[in-house]
NUBABA-317741 format. One record per residue (C-alpha): x, y, z; residue in one letter. Coordinates in Angstrom, 2 decimals, padded with zeros to 5 digits, always signed. Example, Ala and Ser with C-alpha at 12.3 -4.5 7.8 and 13.67 -1.06 7.14 Angstrom:
% residues 2
+---------+---------+---------+--------+
:       u :       v :       w : residu :
+---------+---------+---------+--------+
: +012.30 : -004.50 : +007.80 :      A :
: +013.67 : -001.06 : +007.14 :      S :
+---------+---------+---------+--------+
This chain:
% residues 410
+---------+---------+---------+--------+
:       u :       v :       w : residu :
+---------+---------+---------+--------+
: -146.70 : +036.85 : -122.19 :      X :
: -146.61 : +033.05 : -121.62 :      X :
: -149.47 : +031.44 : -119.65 :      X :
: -147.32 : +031.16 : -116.23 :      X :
: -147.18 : +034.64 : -116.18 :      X :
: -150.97 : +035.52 : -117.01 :      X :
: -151.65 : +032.85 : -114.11 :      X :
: -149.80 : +034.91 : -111.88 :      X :
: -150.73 : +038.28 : -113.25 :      X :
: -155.05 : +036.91 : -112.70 :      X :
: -154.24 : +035.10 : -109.48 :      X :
: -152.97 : +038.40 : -108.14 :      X :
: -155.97 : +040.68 : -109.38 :      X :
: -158.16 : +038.07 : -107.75 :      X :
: -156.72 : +038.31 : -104.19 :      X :
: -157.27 : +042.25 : -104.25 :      X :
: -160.78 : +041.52 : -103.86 :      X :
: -160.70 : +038.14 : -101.82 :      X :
: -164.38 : +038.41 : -101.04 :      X :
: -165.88 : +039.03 : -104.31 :      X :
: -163.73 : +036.34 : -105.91 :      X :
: -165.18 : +034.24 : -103.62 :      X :
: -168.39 : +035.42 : -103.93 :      X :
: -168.26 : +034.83 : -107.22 :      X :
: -167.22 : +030.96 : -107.02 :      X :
: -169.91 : +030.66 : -104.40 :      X :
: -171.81 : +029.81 : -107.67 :      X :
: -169.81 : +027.54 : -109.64 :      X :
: -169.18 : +025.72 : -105.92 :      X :
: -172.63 : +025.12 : -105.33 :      X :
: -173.12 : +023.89 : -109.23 :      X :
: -170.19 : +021.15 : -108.82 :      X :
: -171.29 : +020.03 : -105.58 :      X :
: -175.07 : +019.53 : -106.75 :      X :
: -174.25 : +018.00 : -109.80 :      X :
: -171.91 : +015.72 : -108.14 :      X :
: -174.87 : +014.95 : -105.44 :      X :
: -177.26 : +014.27 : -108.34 :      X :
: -175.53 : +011.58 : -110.52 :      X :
: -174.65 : +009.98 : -107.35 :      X :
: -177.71 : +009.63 : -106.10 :      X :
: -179.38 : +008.92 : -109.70 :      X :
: -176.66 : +006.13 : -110.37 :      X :
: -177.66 : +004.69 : -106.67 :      X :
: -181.07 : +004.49 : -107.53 :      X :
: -180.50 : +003.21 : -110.98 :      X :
: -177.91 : +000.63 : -109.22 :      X :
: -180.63 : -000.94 : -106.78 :      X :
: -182.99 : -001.25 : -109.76 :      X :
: -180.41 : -003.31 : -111.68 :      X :
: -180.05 : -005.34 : -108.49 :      X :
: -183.47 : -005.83 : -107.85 :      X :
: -183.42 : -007.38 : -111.55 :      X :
: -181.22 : -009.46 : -110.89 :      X :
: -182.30 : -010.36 : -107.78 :      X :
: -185.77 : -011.28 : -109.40 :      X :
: -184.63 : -012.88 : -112.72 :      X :
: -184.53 : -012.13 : -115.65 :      X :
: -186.66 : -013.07 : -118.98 :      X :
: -189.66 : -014.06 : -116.17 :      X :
: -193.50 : -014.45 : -116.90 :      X :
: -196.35 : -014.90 : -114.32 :      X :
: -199.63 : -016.28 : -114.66 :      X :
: -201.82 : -015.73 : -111.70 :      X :
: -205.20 : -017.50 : -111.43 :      X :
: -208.25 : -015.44 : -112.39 :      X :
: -210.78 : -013.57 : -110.45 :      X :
: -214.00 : -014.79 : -109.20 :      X :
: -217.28 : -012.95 : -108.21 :      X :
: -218.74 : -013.98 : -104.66 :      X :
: -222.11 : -012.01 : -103.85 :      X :
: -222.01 : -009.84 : -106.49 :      X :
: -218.61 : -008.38 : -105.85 :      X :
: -215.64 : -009.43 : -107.97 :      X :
: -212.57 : -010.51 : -106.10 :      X :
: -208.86 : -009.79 : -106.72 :      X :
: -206.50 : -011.19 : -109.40 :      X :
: -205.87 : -015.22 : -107.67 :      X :
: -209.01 : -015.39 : -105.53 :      X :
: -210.12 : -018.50 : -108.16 :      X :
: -207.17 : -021.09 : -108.27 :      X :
: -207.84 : -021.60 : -112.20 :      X :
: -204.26 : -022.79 : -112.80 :      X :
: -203.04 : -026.58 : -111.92 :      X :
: -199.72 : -027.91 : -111.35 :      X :
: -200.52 : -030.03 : -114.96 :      X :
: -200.82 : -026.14 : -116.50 :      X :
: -196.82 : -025.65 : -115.81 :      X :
: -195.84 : -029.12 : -116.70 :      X :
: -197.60 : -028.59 : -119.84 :      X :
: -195.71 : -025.93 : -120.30 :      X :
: -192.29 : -027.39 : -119.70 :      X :
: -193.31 : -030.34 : -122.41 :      X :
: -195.22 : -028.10 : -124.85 :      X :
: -192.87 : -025.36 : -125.22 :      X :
: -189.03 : -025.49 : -125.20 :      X :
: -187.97 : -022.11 : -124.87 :      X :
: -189.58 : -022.47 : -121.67 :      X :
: -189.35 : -023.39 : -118.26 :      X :
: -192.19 : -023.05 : -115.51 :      X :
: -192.47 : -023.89 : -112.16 :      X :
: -195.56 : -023.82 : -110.38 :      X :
: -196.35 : -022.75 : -106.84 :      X :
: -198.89 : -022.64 : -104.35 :      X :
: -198.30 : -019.40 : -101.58 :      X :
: -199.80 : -018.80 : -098.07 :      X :
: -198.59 : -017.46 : -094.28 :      X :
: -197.77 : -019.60 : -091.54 :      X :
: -196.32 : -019.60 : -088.12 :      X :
: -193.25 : -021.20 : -087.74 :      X :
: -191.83 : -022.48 : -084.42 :      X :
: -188.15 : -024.40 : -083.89 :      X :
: -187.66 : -025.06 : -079.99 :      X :
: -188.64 : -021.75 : -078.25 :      X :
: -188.23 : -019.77 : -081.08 :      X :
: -191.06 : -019.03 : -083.14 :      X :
: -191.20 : -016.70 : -087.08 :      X :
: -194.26 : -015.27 : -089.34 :      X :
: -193.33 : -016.43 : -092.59 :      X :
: -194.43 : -017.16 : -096.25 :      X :
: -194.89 : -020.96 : -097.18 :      X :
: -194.08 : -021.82 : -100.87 :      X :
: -195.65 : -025.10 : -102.21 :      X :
: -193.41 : -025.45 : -105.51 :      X :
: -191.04 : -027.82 : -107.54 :      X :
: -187.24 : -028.04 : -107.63 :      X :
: -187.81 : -025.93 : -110.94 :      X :
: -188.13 : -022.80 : -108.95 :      X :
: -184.61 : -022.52 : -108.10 :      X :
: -184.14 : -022.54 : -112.08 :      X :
: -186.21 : -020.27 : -112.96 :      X :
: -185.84 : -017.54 : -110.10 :      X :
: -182.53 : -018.06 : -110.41 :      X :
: -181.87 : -018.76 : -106.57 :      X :
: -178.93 : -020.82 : -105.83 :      X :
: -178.23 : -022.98 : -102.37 :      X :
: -176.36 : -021.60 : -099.62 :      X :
: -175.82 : -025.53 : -098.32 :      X :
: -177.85 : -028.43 : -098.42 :      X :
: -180.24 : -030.02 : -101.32 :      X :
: -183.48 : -029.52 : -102.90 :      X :
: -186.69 : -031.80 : -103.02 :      X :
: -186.17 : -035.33 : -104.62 :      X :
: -188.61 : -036.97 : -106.98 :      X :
: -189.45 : -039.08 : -104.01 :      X :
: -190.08 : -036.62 : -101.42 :      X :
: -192.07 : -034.36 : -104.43 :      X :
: -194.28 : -037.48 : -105.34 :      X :
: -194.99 : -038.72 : -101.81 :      X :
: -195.97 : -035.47 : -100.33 :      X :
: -192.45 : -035.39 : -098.09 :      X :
: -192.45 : -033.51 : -095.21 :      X :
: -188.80 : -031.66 : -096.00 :      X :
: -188.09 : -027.83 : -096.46 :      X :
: -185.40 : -025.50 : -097.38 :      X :
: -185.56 : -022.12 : -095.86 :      X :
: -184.58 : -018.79 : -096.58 :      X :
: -182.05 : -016.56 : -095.12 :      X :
: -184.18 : -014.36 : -093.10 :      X :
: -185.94 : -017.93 : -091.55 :      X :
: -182.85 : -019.02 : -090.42 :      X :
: -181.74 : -015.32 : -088.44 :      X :
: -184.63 : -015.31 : -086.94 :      X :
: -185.54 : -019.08 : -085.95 :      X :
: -182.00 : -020.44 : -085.72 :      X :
: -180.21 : -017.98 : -084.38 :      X :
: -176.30 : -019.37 : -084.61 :      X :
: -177.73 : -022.43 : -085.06 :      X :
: -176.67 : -024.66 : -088.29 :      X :
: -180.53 : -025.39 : -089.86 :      X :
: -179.61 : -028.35 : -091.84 :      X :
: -181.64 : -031.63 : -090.18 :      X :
: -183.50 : -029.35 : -087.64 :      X :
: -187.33 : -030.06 : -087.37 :      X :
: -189.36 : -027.44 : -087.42 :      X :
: -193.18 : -027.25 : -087.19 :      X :
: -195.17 : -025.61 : -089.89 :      X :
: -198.96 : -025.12 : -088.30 :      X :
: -198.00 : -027.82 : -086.22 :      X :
: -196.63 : -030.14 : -088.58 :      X :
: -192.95 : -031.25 : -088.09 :      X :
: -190.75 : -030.39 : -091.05 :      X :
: -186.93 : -031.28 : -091.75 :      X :
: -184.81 : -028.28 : -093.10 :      X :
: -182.78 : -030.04 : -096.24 :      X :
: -181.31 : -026.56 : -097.69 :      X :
: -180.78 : -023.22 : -097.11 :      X :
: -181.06 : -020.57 : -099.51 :      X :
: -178.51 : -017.62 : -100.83 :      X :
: -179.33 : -014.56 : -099.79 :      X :
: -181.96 : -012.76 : -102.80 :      X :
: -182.64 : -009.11 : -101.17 :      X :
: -185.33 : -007.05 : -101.22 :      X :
: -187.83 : -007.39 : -104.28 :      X :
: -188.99 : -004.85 : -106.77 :      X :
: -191.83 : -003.61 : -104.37 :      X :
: -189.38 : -003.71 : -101.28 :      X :
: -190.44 : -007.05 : -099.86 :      X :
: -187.81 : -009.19 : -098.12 :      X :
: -187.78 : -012.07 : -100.63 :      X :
: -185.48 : -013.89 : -097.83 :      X :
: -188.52 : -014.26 : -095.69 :      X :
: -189.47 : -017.64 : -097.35 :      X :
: -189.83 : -021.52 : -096.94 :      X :
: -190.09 : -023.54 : -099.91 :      X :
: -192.07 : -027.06 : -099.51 :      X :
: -193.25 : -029.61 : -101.88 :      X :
: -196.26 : -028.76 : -103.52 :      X :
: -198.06 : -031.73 : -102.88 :      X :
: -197.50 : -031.43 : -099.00 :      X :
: -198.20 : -027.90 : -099.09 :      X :
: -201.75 : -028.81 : -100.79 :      X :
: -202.38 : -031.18 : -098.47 :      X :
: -200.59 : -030.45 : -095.24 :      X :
: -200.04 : -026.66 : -095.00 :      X :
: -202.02 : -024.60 : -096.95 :      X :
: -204.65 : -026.57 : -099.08 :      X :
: -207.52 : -028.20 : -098.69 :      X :
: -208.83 : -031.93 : -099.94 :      X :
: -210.38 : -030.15 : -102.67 :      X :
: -207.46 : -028.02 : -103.76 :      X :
: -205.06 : -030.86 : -103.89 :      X :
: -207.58 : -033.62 : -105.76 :      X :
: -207.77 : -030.69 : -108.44 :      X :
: -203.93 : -030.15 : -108.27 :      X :
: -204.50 : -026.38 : -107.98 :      X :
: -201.91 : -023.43 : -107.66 :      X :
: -201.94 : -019.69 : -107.52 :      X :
: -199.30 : -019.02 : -109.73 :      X :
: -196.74 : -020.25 : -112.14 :      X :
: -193.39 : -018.92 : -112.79 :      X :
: -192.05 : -018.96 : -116.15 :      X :
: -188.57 : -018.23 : -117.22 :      X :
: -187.68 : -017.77 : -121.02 :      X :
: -184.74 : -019.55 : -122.64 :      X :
: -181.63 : -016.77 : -123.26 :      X :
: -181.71 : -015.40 : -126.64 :      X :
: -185.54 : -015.88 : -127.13 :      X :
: -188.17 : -013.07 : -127.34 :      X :
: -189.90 : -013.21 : -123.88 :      X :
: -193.13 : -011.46 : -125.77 :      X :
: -193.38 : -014.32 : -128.40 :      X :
: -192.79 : -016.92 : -125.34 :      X :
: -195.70 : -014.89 : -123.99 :      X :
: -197.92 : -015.23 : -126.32 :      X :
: -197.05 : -019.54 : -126.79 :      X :
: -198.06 : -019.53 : -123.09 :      X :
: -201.40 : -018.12 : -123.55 :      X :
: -202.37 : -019.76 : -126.10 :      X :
: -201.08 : -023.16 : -124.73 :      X :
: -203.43 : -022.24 : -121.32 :      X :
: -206.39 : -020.98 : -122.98 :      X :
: -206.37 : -024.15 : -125.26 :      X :
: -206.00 : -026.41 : -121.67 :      X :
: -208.57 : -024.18 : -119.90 :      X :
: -211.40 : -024.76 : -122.92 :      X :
: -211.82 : -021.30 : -123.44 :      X :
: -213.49 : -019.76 : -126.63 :      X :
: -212.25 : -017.29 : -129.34 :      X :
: -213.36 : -014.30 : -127.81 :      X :
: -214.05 : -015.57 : -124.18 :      X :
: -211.42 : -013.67 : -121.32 :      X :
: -208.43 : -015.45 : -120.13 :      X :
: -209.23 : -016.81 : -116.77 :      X :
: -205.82 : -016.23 : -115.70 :      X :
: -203.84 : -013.48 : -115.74 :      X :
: -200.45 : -013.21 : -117.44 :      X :
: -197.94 : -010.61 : -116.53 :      X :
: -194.52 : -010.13 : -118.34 :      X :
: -191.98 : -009.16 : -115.91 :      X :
: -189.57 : -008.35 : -118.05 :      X :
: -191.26 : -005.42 : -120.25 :      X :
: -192.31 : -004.00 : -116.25 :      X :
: -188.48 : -003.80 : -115.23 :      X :
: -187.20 : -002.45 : -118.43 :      X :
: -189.58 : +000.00 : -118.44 :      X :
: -188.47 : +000.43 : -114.14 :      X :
: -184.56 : +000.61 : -115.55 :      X :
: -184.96 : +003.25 : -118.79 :      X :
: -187.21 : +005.10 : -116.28 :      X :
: -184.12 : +005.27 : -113.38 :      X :
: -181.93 : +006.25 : -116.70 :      X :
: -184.00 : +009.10 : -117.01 :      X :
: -184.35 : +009.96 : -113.63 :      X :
: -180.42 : +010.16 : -113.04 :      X :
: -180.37 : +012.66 : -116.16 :      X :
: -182.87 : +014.97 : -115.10 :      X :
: -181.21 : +015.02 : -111.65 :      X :
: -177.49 : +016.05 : -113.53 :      X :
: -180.07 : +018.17 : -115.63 :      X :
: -181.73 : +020.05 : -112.78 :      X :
: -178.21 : +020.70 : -111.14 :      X :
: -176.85 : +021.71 : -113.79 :      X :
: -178.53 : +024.78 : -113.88 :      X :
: -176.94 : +026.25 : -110.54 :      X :
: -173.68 : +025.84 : -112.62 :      X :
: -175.16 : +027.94 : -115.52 :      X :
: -176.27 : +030.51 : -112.92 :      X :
: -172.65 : +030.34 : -111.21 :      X :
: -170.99 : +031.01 : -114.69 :      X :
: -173.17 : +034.04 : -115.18 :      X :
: -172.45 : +035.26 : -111.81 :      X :
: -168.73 : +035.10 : -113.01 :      X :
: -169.70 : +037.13 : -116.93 :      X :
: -171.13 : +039.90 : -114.63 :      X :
: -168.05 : +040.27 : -112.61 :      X :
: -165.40 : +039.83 : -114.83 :      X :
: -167.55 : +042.71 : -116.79 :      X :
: -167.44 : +044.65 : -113.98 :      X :
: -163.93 : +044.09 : -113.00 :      X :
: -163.12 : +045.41 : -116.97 :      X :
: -164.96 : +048.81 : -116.36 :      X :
: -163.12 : +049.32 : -113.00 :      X :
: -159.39 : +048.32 : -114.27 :      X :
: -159.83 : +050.53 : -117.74 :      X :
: -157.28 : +052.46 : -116.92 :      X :
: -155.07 : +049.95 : -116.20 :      X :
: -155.51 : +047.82 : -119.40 :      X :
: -154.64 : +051.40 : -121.73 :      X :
: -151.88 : +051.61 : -119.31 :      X :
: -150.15 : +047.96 : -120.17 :      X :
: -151.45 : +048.42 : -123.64 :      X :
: -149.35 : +051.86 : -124.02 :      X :
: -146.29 : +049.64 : -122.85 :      X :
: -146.56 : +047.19 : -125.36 :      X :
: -149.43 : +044.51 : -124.16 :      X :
: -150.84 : +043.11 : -126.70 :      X :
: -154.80 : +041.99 : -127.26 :      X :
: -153.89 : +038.44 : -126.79 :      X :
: -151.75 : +039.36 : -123.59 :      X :
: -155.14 : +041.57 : -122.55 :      X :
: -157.63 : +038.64 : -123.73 :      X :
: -155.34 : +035.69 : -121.72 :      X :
: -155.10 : +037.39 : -118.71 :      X :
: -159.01 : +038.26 : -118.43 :      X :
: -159.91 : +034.83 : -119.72 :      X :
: -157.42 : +032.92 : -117.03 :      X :
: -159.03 : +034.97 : -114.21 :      X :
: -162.48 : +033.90 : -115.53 :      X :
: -161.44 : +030.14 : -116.07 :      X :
: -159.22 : +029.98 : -112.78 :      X :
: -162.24 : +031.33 : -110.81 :      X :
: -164.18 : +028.04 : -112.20 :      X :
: -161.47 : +025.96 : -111.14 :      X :
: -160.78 : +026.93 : -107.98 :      X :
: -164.41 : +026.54 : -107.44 :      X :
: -164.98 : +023.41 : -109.19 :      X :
: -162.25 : +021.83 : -107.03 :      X :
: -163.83 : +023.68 : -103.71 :      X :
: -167.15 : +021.76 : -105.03 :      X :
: -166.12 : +018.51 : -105.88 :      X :
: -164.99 : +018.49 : -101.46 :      X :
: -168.20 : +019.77 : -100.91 :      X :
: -170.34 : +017.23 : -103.45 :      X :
: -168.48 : +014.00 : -102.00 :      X :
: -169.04 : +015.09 : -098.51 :      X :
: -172.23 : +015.90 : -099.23 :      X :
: -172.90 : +012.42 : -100.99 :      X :
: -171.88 : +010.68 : -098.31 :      X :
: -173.74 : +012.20 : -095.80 :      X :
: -176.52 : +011.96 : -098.01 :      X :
: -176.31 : +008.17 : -098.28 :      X :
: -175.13 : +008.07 : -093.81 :      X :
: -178.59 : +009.97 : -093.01 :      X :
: -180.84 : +009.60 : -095.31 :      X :
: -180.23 : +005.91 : -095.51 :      X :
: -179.93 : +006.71 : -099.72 :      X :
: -177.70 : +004.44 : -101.66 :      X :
: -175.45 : +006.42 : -103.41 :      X :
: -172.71 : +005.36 : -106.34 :      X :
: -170.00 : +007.68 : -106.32 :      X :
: -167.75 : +007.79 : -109.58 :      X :
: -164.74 : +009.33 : -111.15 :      X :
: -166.52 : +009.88 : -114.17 :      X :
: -168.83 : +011.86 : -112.55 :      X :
: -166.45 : +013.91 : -110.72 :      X :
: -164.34 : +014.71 : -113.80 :      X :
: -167.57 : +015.66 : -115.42 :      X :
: -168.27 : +017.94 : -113.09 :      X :
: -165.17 : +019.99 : -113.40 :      X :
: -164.90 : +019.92 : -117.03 :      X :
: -168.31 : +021.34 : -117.19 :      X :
: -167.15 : +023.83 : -114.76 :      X :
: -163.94 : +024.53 : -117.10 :      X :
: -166.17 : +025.04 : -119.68 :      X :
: -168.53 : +027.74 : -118.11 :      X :
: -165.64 : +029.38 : -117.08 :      X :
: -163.96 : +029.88 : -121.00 :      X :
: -167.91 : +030.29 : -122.05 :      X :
: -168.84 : +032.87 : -119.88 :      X :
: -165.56 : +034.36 : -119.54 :      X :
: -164.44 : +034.83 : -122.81 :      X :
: -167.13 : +038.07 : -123.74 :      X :
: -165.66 : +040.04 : -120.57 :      X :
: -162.23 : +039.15 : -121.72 :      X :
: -162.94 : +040.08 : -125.34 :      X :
: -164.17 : +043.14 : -124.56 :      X :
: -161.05 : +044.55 : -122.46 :      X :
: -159.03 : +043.15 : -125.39 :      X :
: -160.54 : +045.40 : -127.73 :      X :
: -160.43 : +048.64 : -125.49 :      X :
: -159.12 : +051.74 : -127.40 :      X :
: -155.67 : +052.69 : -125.33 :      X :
: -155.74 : +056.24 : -125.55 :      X :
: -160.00 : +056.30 : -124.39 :      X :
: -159.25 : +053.57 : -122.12 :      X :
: -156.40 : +055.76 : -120.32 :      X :
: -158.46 : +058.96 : -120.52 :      X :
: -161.44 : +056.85 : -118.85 :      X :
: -162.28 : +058.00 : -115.33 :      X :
+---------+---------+---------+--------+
């Protein structure tokens, strides 16, 4: 019997019993469409990581100031500005593989005309842009001049400008930064949401020096040339944990500390955190497939137990075409197509049901999702597979039926 005729031979014993057959795919339905559900949602999550990444930089280090103890009570990580603007160009001249920029961070209000923004203030050097890898929308960044002789100039970010501007073009507006009147040079590209879901648009960068002594410092701060952290990114190709350890060494030497003394700064490496973030949204997205999975294992049992059962009630039947000449392969084919058809017909049912699903997912629940092909195909290969697995025992076992005690079965 060639395979168009088992097809038709199993697609007609399935429609005498339209509800158990589907019944039976109810399983393999609900497998596809939660696998498909999972890996979408696991490759959306592992997708925003990557973005956020990117959106950061990559190969970055930190250093934050230290700590300090005020009436017994020791303060959070930055609380003592123990790094200077000197600290990152020592860094720059020191160490090639690197390149730091410093900056100096604080909150202002932010007024243009009657329109008026929160916002964070960055005192830093055109180096930023380099090593947060932020490019310009339009405009320019700070000039030596302007950097040397405390300029009053800014460039903003993109959320500044929604919210201040409007529709307005920034470039050569004034603005006033704790009442001091600034002139918007540049606008940044847009950067997203960081790793800890802050809007990293929400910015204005400003010379250091007329941050220190204009927006957020104090005389003190800006005779001592202090900052609050220093960015460093590491050269392409270089090993960001040797960097690392050039850096500390370079600042503890600066900073007069003793073998065995504590750093009085603290020194993060970003890159280590958001590899560790990315492997751990790898995993994530396989446990997901993993978990859903399952339901398909279930579903391909639920088929084993009634193709078995459909075996005992057509005994009869199978001694009868055996008697006229079926042989086991005919019996074995047309058992196994029933079994492997019921996956399919399912699988296809759940791939609807996974990509509607997915979609609403990521319309309601605000998710992002990343539907694939892959994915898809995956999932009804798998269920293929569950269906020849767990259909193939049933259809063995009708195969090998006696065909005298199979027609003499009641």
């Amino acid at each position: 019997m060639n395979f168009a005729a088992l097809t038709r031979v199993a697609l007609r014993a399935l429609s005498v019993n339209k509800l158990r057959s589907a019944l039976t795919m109810l399983g393999i339905i609900i497998g596809v469409a939660a696998v498909i559900v999972m890996i979408a949602v696991g490759a959306g999550a592992q997708a925003r990581v990557e973005a956020q990444i990117r959106a950061l930089g990559s190969n970055l280090l930190m250093v934050l100031s230290g700590a300090r103890t005020q009436g017994g009570v020791r303060l959070g990580v930055g609380s003592n500005l123990t790094l200077s603007e000197d600290d990152a160009i020592a860094i720059n001249r020191e160490i090639a593989e690197a390149l730091a920029a410093p900056a100096l961070r604080g909150g202002a209000q932010v007024v243009w005309g009657n329109s008026n923004w929160a916002t964070q203030i960055y005192g830093t050097t055109p180096e930023y842009l380099g090593v947060r890898e932020w490019t310009l929308e339009s405009g320019r960044v700070f000039e030596s001049a302007e950097m040397s002789g405390a300029g009053k100039v800014c460039v903003v970010g993109q959320t500044v400008v929604r919210e201040l501007f409007g529709g307005a073009d920034p470039l050569g507006q004034v603005i006033r930064i704790k009442r001091v009147p600034f002139t918007v040079i540049g606008v940044l590209g847009t950067k997203g949401q960081s790793m800890i879901g802050t809007d990293q648009d929400d910015i204005i960068l400003v010379p250091i020096a007329t941050a220190r002594s204009r927006v957020l410092g104090t005389a003190s701060l800006a005779k001592q040339r202090a900052v609050s952290t220093i960015w460093v990114k590491v050269a392409e190709g270089y090993d960001t944990k040797r960097v690392e350890e050039q850096v500390r060494a370079l600042l503890r030497q600066r900073h007069r500390l003793q073998p065995g003394a504590e750093d009085d700064f603290s020194l993060r490496n970003l890159a280590e955190l958001m590899a560790a973030q990315e492997a751990s949204s790898r995993v994530l997205a396989l446990l997901l497939a993993a978990v859903a999975s399952v339901s398909l294992v279930v579903g391909g049992i639920g088929i084993m137990n009634i193709m078995l059962v459909s075996v005992t009630e057509r005994t009869r039947e199978i001694g009868l075409r055996m008697a006229v000449g079926a042989r086991t392969r005919d019996i074995l084919g047309q058992f196994l197509v029933e079994a492997v058809t019921l996956s399919l017909i399912g699988g296809l049912i759940g791939v609807l049901l996974g990509v509607g699903a997915a979609l609403a997912v990521a319309r309601f629940a605000g998710w992002q999702v990343l539907l694939s092909g892959e994915a898809v195909a995956l999932a009804v290969a798998f269920a293929l597979a569950i269906g020849v697995f767990f259909g193939f025992y049933p259809a063995r076992r009708a195969a090998r039926l006696n065909p005298v005690e199979a027609l003499r079965f009641e």
